[in-house]
N, C-alpha and C positions, 0 to 999 in steps of 0.2 A: 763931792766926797773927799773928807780928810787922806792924803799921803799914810802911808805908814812910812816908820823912820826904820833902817835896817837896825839889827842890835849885832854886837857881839859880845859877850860876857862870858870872861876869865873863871872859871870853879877850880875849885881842888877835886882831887880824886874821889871824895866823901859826893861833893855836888852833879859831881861827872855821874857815877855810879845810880847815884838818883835821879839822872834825868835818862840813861839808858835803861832802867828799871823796865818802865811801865811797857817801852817802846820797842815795838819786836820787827818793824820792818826796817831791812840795811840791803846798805851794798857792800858784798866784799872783796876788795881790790887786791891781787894777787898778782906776780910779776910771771909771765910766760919764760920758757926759754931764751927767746928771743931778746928778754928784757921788756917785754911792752907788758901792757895792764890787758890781765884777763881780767871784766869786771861779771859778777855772779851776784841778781837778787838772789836776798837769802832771810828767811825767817830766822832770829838769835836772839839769846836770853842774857840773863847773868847770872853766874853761879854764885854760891856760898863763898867762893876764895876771891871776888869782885873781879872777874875773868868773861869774856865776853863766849858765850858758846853755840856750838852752831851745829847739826847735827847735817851729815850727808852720806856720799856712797865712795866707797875709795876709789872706784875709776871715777871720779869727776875732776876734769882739768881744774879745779880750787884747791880739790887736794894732793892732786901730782903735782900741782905748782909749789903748793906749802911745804912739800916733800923734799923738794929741792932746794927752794929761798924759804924759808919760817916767815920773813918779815913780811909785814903785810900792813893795809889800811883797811879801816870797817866805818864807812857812812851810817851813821844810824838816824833816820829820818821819823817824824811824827807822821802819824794818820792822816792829820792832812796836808795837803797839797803846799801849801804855803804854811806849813809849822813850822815849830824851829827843829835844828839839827846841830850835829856835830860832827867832825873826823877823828877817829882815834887809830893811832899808830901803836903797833904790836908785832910781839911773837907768836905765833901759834906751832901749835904741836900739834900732829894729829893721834887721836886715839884709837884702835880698831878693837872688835874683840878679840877675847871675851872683855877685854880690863874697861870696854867702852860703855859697859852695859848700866854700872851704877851713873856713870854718868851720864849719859842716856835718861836717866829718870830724873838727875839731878834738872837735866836741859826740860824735859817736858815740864816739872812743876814750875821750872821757874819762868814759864810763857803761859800754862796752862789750869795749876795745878795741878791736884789728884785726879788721880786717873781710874776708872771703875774699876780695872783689874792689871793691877800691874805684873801681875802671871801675863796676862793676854799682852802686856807689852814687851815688854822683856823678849818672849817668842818672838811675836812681830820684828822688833827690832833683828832678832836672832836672822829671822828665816828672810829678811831684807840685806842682810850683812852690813847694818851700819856701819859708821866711825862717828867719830864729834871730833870735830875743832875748837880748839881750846886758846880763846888768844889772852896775853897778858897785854896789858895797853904799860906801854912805855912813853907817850905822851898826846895830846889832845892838843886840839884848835879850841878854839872858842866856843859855847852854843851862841847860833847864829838863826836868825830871820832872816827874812829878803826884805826886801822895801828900799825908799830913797837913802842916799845919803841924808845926816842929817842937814846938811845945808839945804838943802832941796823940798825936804819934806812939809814943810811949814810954808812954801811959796803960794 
């Protein structure tokens, strides 16, 4: 069986944005008190204003963390196992309601689309007391694969 050869490729913001699109499973790396990495799986979309967003509860240590430090890191990983990936570096803000709720819908369609009743989510979201995390990416690694170096891979 053929090696694969690892990749890393450079994108701009435009390319970045397009390969976080599709892709809704991350990790989001937030700094505890302490300084260490809280890390939290977390389903996340991308908004209209190309902003990575993430919806949760505000007692969750990702959002007391963000409360504290904004900066943060977001793994965003393909479906499978050995897809490619990226890290992107950010600020996030968190939003609570009520000012959470358009966006809140913005975050559903853009994982989900339309929703059968977005009366019925809007509630939902109400009588859960969401927030959304809202990060702005101020810079990116590479999309990345795993595999050999390329020296290695052809041996």
């Amino acid at each position: 069986m053929p090696r694969t050869t690892a990749t890393n490729t450079k994108v701009d913001r435009a390319a970045l944005l397009g390969f976080v699109r599709p892709r809704h499973h991350m990790v989001l790396v937030t700094q505890r008190q302490d300084w260490r990495p809280q890390l939290s799986p977390v389903t996340g979309g991308v908004d209209a204003g190309g902003r990575i967003v993430i919806s949760s509860y505000p007692e969750r240590a990702k959002v007391f963390n963000l409360r504290q430090t904004p900066d943060c890191s977001v793994l965003v990983l393909s479906d499978e196992f050995d897809g490619a990936w990226v890290q992107v570096d950010g600020t996030a803000e968190v939003i609570d309601l009520p000012d959470a709720l358009d966006p809140l819908v913005d975050y559903y369609r853009s994982i989900s689309g339309e929703h059968p009743s977005w009366e019925e989510y809007r509630q939902a979201m109400t009588d859960q007391g969401k927030c959304l995390i809202r990060i702005t990416a101020t810079r990116w690694g590479p999309i990345a694969t795993g595999g050999f170096p390329a020296r290695l891979a052809n041996m």
